[in-house]
N, C-alpha and C positions, 0 to 999 in steps of 0.2 A: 493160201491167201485168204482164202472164204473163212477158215478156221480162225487164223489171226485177227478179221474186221469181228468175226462173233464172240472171240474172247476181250477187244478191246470195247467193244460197247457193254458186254457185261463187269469191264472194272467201272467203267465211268456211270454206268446207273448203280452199280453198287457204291459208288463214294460217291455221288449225288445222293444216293440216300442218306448215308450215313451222316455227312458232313453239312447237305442242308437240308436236314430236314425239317426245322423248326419253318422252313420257307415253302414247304410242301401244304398244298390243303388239307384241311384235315379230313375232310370226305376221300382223297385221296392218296393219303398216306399206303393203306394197307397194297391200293395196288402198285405203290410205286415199290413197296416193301420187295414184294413175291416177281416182281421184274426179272433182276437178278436172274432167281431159283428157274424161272422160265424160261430164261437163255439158256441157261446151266443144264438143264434137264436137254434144248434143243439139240447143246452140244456131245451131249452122254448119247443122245438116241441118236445121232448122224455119225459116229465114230467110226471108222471105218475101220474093222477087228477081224481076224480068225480065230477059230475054235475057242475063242471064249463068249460065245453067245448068252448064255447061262450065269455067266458074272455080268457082262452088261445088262442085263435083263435087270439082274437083283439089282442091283445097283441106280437103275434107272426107278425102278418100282420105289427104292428106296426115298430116294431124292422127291417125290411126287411124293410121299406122307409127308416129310420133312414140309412142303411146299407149303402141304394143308395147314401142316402144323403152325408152319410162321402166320398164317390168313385167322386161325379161330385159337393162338394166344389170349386171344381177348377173354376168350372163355379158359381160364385157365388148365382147368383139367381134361379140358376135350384136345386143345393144344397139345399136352405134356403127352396123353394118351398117341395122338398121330406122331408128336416123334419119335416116342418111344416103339410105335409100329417098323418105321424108316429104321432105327436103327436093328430092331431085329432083322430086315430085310439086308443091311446091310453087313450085320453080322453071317448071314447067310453066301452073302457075296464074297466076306475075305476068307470064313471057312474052307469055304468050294475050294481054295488053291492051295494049300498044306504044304505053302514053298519050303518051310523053314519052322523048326521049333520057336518056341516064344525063349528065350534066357532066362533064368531064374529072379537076373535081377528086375528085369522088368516087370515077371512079376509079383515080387516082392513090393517094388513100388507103387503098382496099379494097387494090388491089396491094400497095404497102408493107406494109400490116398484115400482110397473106398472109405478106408473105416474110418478114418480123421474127419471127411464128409461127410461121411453119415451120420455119425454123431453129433457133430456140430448140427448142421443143419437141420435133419430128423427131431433133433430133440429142439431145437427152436419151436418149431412148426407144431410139435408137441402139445409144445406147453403151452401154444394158444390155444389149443382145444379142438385142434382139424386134425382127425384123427385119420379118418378118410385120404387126406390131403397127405400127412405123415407117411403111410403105406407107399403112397403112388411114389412120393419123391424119392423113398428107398430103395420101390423098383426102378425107378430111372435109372438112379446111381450107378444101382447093380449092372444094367443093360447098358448104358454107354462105356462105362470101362469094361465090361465084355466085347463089345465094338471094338475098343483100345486094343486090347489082348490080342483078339482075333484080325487085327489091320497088320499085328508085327507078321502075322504068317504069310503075307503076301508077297515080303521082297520088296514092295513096292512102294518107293521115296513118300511117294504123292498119298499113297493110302494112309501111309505111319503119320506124316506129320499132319496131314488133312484132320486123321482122327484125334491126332494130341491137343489140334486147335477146338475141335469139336468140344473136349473136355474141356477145356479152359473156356473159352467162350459159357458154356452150361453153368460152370460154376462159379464164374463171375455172376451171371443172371442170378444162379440161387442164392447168392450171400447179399447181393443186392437187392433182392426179392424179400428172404425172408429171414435177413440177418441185420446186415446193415445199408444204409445208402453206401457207393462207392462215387468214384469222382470217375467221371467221363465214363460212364456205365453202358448209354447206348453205343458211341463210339464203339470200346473195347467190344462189349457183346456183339455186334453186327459187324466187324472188322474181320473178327476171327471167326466168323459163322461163316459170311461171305466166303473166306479162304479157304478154309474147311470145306466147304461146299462142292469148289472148282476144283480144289485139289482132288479130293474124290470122284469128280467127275474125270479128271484129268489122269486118273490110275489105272480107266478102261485102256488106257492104248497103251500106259505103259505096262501093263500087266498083261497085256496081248506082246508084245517085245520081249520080257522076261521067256513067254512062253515060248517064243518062236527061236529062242538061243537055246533053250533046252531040248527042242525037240531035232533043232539040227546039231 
């Protein structure tokens, strides 16, 4: 019951953010942003698991860079830097479970994506002359669709689609960022972060279920 009132208060401040936030102060904003992640994190660290202490862990540590990250976006590279931290932690998370091989076609796809986005994009950023800035986005790229890869090994619904939204969410933001304006930009980005977020949180228990049908 406790579970359900703390997942339905973290939809409704996350679509309170999303949907008004042109209504939010703006001295306020950031903290209404990182609400959400707060709950989200509350609900990853009170989950109540066997023998997967060491995936919630990562996963939790994870969620907490991500947090940072959403609060010092403002600073762009110090942002991009803390997610890019989370999602190594998270990469750490869905490796630790070796449920399952990745399929070739997935990763056939995550490559291609990589390289279509890196291109595009990288070379954008390029050609303004932020070379510094070029390198970081590359490593991003690199690192979250590693995330991607490493979420099919877990078996786990909430982990797979959690991280596919992660990807899309990011790269909605880059081509908005530093390609083109897109239409309903925050919406989409914060929709699909938010989702992402819970879902991931949401893979410690079922990821602890996975385990507990394999090991009976």
């Amino acid at each position: 019951m406790a579970r359900k009132i703390l997942l339905a208060f973290i939809i409704l401040f996350g679509l309170y953010y999303i949907f008004f936030f042109s209504h939010i102060d703006q001295r306020l904003t950031l903290i209404f942003k990182i609400i959400p992640m707060i709950l989200i994190i509350f609900m990853a660290a009170t989950a109540k698991v066997q023998s997967i202490k060491k995936y919630q862990l990562l996963i939790i540590i994870g969620l907490v860079f991500c947090m940072i990250g959403d609060y010092t976006l403002q600073w762009f590279l110090i942002g991009l830097t803390s997610f890019l931290i989370g999602h190594i932690f998270y990469i750490f998370a869905f490796s630790s479970t070796s449920e399952q091989p990745v399929p070739k076609w997935a990763k056939g796809i995550l490559l291609l994506y990589g390289a279509l986005m890196g291109i595009w994009i990288a070379s954008t950023v390029f050609k303004s002359g932020e070379t510094v800035l070029t390198f970081a986005v590359l490593a991003y790229i690199s690192i979250i669709l590693t995330m991607g890869w490493t979420a099919i090994r877990t078996r786990s619904t909430f982990a797979i689609i959690g991280a596919i939204l992660f990807i899309v969410s990011d790269s909605y933001l880059a081509v908005n960022k530093f390609v083109i304006p897109l239409p309903f930009s925050h919406e989409v980005i914060m929709l699909t972060y938010y989702c992402a977020q819970l879902l991931i949180a949401l893979s410690i228990v079922q990821y602890s279920e996975i385990r507990s049908k394999v090991v009976q």
